[in-house]
C-alpha positions as YAML, in Angstrom:
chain: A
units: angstrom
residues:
- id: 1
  name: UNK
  ca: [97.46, 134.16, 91.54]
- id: 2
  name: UNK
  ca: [94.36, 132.05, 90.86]
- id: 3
  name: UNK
  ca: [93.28, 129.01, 92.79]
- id: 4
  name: UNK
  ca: [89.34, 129.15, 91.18]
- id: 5
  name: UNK
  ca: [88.22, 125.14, 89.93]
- id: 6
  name: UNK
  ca: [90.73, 123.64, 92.64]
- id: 7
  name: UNK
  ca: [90.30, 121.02, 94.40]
- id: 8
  name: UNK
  ca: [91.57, 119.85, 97.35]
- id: 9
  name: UNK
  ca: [91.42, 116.30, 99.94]
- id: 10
  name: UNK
  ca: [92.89, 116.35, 102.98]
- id: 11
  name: UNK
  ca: [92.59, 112.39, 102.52]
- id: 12
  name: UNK
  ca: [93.44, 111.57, 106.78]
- id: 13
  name: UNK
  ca: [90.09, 113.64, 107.57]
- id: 14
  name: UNK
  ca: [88.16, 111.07, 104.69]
- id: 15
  name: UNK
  ca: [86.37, 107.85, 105.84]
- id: 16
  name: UNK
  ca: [87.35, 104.54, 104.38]
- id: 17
  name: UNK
  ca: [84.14, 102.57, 102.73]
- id: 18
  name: UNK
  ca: [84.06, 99.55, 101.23]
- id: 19
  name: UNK
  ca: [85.22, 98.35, 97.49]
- id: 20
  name: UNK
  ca: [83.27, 95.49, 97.42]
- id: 21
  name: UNK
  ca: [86.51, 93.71, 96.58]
- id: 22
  name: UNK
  ca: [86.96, 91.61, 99.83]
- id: 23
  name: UNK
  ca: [89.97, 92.99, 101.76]
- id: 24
  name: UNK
  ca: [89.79, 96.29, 99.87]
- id: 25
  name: UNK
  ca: [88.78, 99.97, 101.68]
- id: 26
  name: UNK
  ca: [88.65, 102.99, 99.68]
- id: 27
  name: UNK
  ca: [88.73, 107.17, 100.14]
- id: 28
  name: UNK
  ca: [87.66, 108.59, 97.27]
- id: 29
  name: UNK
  ca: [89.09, 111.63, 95.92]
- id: 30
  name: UNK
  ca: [87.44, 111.97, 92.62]
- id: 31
  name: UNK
  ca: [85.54, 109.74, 90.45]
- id: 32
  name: UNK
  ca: [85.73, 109.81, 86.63]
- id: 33
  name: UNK
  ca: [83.99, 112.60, 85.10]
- id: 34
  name: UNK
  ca: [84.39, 115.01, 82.44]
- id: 35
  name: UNK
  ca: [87.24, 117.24, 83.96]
- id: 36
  name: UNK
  ca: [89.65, 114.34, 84.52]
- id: 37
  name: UNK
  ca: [88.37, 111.26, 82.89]
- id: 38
  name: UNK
  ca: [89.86, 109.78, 85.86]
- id: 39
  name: UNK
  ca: [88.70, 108.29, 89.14]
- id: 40
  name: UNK
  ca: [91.67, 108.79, 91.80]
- id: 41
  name: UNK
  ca: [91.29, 107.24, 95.14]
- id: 42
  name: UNK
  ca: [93.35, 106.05, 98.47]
- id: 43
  name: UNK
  ca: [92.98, 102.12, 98.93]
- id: 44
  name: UNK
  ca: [93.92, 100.24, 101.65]
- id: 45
  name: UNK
  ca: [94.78, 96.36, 100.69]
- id: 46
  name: UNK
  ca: [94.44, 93.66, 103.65]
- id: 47
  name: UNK
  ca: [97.28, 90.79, 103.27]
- id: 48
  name: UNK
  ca: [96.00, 88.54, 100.23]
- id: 49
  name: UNK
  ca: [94.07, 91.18, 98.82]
- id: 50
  name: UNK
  ca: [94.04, 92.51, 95.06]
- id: 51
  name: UNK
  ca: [93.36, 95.83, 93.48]
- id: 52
  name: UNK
  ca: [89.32, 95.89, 92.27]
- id: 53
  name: UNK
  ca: [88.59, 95.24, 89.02]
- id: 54
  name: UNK
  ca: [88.36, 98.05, 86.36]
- id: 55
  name: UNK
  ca: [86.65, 98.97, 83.28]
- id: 56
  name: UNK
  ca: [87.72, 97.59, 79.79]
- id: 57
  name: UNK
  ca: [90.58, 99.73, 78.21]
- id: 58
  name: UNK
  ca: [91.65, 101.29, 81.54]
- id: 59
  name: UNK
  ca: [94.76, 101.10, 82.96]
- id: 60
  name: UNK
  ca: [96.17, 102.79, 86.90]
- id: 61
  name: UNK
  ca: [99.02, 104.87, 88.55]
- id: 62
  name: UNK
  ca: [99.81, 103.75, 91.53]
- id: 63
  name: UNK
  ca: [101.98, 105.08, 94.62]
- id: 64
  name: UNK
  ca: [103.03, 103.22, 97.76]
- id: 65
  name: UNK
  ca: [102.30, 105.00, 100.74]
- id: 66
  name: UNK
  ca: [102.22, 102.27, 103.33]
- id: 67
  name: UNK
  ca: [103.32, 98.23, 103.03]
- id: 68
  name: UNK
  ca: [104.67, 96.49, 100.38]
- id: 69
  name: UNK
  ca: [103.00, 95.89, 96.90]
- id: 70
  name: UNK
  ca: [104.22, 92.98, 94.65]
- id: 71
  name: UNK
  ca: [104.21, 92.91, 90.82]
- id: 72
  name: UNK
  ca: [105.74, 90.82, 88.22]
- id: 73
  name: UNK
  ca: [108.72, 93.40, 87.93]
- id: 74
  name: UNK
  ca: [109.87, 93.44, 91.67]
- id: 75
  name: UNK
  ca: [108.42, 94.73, 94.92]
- id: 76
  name: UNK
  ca: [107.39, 98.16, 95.56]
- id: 77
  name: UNK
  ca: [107.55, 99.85, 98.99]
- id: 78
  name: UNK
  ca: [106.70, 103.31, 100.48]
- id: 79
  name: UNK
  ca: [106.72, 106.29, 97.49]
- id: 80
  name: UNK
  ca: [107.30, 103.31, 94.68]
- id: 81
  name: UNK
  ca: [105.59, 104.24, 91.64]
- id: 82
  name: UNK
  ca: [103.90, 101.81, 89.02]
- id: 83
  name: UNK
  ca: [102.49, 102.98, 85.60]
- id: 84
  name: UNK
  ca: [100.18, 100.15, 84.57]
- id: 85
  name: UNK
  ca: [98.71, 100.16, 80.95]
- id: 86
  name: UNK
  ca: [95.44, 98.28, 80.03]
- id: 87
  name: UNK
  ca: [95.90, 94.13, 80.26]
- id: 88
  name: UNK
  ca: [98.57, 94.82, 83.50]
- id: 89
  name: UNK
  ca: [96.62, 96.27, 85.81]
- id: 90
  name: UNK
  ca: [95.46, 92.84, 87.75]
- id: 91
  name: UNK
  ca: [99.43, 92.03, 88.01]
- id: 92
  name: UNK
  ca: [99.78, 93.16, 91.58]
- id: 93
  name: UNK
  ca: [98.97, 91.67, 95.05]
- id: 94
  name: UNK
  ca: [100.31, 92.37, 98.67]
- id: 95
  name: UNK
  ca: [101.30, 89.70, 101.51]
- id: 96
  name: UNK
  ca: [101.79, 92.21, 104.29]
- id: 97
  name: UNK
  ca: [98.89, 94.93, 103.20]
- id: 98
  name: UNK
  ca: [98.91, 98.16, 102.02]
- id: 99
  name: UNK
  ca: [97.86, 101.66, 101.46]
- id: 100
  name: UNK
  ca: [97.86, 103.10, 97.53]
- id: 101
  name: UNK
  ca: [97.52, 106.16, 96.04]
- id: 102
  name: UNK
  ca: [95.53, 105.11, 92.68]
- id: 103
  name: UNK
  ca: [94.60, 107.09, 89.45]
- id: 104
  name: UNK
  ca: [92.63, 104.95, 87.43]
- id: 105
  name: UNK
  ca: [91.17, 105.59, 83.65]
- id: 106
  name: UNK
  ca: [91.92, 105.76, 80.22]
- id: 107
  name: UNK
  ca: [95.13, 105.92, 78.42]
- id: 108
  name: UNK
  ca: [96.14, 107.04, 75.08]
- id: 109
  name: UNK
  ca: [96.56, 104.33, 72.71]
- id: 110
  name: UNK
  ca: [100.02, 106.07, 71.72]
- id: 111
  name: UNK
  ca: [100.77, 105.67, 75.69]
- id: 112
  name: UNK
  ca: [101.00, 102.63, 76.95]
- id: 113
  name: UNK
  ca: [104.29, 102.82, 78.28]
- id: 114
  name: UNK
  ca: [104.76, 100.50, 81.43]
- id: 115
  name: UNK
  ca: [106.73, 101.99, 84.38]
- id: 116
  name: UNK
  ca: [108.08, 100.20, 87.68]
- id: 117
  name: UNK
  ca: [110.32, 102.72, 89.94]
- id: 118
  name: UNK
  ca: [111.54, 102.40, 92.94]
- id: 119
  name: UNK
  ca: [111.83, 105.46, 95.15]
- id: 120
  name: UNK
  ca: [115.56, 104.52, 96.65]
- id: 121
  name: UNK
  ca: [116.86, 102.92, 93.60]
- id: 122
  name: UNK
  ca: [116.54, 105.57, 90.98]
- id: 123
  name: UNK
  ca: [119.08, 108.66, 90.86]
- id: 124
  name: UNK
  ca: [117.10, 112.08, 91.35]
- id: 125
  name: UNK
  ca: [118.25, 114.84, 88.72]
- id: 126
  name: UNK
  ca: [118.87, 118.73, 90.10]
- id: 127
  name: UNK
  ca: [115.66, 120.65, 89.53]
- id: 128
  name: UNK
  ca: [114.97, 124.22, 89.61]
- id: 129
  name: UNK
  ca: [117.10, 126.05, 93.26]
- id: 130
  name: UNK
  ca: [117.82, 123.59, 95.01]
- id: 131
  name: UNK
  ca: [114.71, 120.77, 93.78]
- id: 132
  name: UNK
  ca: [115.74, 117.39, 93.75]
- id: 133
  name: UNK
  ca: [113.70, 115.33, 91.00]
- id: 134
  name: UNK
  ca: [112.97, 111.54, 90.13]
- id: 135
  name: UNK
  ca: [111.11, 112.03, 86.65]
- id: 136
  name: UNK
  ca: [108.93, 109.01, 85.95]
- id: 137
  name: UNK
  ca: [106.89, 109.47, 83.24]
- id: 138
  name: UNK
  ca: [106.35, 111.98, 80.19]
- id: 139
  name: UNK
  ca: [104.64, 111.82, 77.48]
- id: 140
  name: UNK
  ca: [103.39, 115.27, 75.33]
- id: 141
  name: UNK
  ca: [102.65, 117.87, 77.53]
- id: 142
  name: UNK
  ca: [102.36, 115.21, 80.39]
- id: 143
  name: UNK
  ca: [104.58, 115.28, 83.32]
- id: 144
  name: UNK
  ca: [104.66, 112.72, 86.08]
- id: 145
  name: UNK
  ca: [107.29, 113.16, 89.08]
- id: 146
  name: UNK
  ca: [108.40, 112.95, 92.71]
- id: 147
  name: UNK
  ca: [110.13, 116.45, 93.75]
- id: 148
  name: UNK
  ca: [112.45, 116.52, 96.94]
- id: 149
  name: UNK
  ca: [111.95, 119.86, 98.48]
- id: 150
  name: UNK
  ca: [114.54, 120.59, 101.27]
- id: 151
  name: UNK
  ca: [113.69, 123.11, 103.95]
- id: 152
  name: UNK
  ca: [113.21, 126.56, 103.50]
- id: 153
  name: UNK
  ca: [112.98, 126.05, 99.37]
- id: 154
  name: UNK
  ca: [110.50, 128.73, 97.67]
- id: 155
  name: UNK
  ca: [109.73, 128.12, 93.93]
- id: 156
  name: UNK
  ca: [109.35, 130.97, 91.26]
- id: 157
  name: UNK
  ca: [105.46, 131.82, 90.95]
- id: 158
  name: UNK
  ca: [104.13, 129.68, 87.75]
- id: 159
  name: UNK
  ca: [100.82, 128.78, 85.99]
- id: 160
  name: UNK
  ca: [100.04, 125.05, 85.12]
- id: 161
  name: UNK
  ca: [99.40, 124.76, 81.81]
- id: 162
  name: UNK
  ca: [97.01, 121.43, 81.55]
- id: 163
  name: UNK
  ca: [96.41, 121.49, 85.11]
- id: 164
  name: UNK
  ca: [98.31, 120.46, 88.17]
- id: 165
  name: UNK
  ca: [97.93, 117.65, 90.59]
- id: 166
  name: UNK
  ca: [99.70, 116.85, 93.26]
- id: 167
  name: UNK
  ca: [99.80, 114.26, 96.53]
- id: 168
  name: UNK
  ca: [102.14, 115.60, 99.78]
- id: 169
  name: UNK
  ca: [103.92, 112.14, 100.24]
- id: 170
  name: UNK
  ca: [106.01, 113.83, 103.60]
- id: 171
  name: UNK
  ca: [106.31, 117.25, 105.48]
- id: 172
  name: UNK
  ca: [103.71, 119.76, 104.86]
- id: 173
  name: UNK
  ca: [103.55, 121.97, 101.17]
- id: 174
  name: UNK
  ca: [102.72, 125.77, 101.23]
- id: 175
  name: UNK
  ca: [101.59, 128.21, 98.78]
- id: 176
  name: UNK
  ca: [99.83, 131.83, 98.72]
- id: 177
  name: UNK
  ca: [96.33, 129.84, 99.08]
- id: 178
  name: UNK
  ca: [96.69, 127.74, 101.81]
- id: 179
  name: UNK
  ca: [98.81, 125.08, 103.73]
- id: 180
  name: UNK
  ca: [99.47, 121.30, 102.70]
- id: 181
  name: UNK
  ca: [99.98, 118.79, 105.27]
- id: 182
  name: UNK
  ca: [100.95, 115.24, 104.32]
- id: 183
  name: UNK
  ca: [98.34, 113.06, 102.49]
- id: 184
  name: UNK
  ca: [96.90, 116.39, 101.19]
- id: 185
  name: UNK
  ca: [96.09, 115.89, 97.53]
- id: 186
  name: UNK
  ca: [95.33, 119.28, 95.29]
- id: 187
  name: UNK
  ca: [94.19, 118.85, 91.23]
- id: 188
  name: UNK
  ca: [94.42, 122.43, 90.41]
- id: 189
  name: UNK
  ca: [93.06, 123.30, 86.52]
- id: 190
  name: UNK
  ca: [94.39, 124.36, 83.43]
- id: 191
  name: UNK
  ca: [96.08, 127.63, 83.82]
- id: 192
  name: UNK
  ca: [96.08, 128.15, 87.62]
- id: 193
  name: UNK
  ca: [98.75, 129.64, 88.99]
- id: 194
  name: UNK
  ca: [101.11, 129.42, 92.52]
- id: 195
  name: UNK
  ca: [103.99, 130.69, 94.66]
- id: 196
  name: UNK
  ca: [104.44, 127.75, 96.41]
- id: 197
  name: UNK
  ca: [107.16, 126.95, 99.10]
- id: 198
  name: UNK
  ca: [108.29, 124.54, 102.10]
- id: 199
  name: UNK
  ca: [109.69, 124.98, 105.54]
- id: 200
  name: UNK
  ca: [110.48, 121.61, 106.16]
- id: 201
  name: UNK
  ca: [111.71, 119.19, 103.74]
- id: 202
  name: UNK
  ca: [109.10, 117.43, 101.64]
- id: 203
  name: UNK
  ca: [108.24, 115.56, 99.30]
- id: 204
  name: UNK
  ca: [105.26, 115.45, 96.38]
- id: 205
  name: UNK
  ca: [103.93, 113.22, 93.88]
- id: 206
  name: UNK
  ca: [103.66, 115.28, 90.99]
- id: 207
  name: UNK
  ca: [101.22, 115.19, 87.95]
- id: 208
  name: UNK
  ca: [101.00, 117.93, 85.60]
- id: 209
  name: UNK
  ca: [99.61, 118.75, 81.62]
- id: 210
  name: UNK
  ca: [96.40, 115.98, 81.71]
- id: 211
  name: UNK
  ca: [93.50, 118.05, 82.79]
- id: 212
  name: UNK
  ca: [91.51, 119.54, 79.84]
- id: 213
  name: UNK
  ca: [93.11, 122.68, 78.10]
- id: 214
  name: UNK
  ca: [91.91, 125.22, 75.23]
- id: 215
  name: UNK
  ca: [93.08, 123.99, 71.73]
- id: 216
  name: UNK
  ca: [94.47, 127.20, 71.03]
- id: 217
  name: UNK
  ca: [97.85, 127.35, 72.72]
- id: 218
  name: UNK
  ca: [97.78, 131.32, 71.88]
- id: 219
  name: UNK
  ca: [95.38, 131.97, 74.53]
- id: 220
  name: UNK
  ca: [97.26, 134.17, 77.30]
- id: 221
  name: UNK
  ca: [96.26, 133.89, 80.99]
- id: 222
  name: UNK
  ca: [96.48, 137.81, 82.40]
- id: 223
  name: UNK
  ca: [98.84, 136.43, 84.96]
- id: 224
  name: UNK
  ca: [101.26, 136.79, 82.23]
- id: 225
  name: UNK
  ca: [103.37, 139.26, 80.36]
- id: 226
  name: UNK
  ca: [104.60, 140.68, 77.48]
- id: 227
  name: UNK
  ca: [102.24, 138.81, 74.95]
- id: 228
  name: UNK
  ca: [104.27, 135.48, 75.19]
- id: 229
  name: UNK
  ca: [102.09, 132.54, 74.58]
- id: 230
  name: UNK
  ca: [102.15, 129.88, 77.51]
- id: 231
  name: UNK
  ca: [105.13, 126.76, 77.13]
- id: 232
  name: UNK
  ca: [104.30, 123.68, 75.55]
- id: 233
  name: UNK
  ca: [105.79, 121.93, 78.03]
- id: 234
  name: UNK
  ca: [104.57, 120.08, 81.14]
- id: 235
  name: UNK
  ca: [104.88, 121.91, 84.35]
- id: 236
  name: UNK
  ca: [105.97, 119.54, 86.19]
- id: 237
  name: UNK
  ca: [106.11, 122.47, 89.12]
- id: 238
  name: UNK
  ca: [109.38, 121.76, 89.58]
- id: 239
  name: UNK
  ca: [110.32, 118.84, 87.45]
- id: 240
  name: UNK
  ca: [112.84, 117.37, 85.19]
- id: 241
  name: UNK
  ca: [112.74, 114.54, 82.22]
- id: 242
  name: UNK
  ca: [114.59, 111.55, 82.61]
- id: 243
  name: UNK
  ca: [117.71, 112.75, 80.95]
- id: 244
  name: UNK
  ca: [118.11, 115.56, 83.69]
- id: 245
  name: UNK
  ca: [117.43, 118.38, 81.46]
- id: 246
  name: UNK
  ca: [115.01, 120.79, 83.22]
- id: 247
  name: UNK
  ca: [111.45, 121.80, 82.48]
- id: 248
  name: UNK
  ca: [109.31, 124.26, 84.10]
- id: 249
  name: UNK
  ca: [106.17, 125.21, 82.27]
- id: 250
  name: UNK
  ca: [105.03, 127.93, 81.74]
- id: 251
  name: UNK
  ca: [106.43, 130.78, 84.83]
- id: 252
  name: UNK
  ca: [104.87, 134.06, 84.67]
- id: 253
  name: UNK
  ca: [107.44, 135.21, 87.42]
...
């Protein structure tokens, strides 16, 4: 299994600087560059406070992992998740404060969907063994989730075609290359591969399919076999769509 171009934030051991927004600290997981074309970061909101202000033509994921976060569609609290397009990313604000997992950049002009979910209102669809999944956005070969894993649960040993990322929202993930405690966050690249497994029950924010792959979907990682050429679809490393049905990338079990 390869783990080569990960990488990997344990974001409690990272030191909060400031925004220059008043009342916003940030951690800094990675800024925009070529790989990702987008900055992702942990920012801590003080009562009052708004998100910082962002380049033209960009729009943000966000998770709640601490407080309450207000937007014009309702409230979000801990593991909420809000997909904001360009022109609805200055929407939000917080009265009580709060911590937020952020992914910030570009989006396609054919993708400018705008998501509000929150994490005890929507159903969560059966995933692969005994996965639990609350699909929140897809679009392509794009693949955004949260996956329940309940104790003990080992998943089939896959590859991630356009890349992996993922943020351990509870409990502690595991895999062949190391262990994952909560607030861990890992962007893994196109075609790395995984065993990875639990033995507590957690729970991940999952992104996969939106790193930088080769144009030429024939192009076989040697993790595989028989000659198949990798899935088309996002590996959502253990995710479903939103009508239930299940996807898994491409597994080279």
């Amino acid at each position: 299994m390869k783990s080569e171009g990960q990488r990997k934030r344990f974001t409690s051991e990272l030191t909060w600087t400031a925004t220059g927004t008043p009342g916003v600290d940030k951690k800094l997981l990675v800024a925009g560059d070529e790989a990702s074309m987008h900055e992702v970061s942990i920012l801590r909101l003080e009562p009052g406070a708004r998100l910082p202000s962002l380049p033209e033509g960009w729009g943000i994921e966000v998770v709640v992992l601490e407080g309450s976060w207000q937007l014009p569609e309702g409230i979000l609290k801990e593991n909420g998740y809000s997909r904001r397009p360009p022109g609805e990313v200055g929407a939000g604000s917080t009265a009580t404060g709060c911590t937020l997992y952020v992914r910030a950049g570009p989006f396609a002009e054919d993708d400018q969907e705008l998501v509000h979910s929150q994490a005890g209102e929507e159903p969560w669809f059966a995933g692969h063994g005994n996965l639990r999944v609350k699909s929140l956005h897809s679009m392509g070969d794009e693949g955004t989730a949260l996956v329940r894993w309940p104790a003990g649960e080992r998943f089939i040993p896959h590859q991630h075609w356009g890349g992996e990322e993922i943020l351990v929202l509870s409990g502690t993930f595991r895999d062949e290359h190391g262990t994952y405690p909560k607030g861990t966050w890992i962007q893994s690249p196109h075609l790395s591969a995984h065993h990875p497994f639990v033995e507590e029950e957690t729970v991940i924010f999952v992104k996969t399919g939106h790193l930088p792959a080769p144009l030429d979907k024939a192009l076989l990682s040697p993790d595989c076999e028989g000659g198949a050429a990798p899935s088309t679809q996002p590996s959502t490393s253990h995710g479903t769509p939103r009508d239930g049905t299940q996807r898994h990338g491409t597994l080279c079990g």
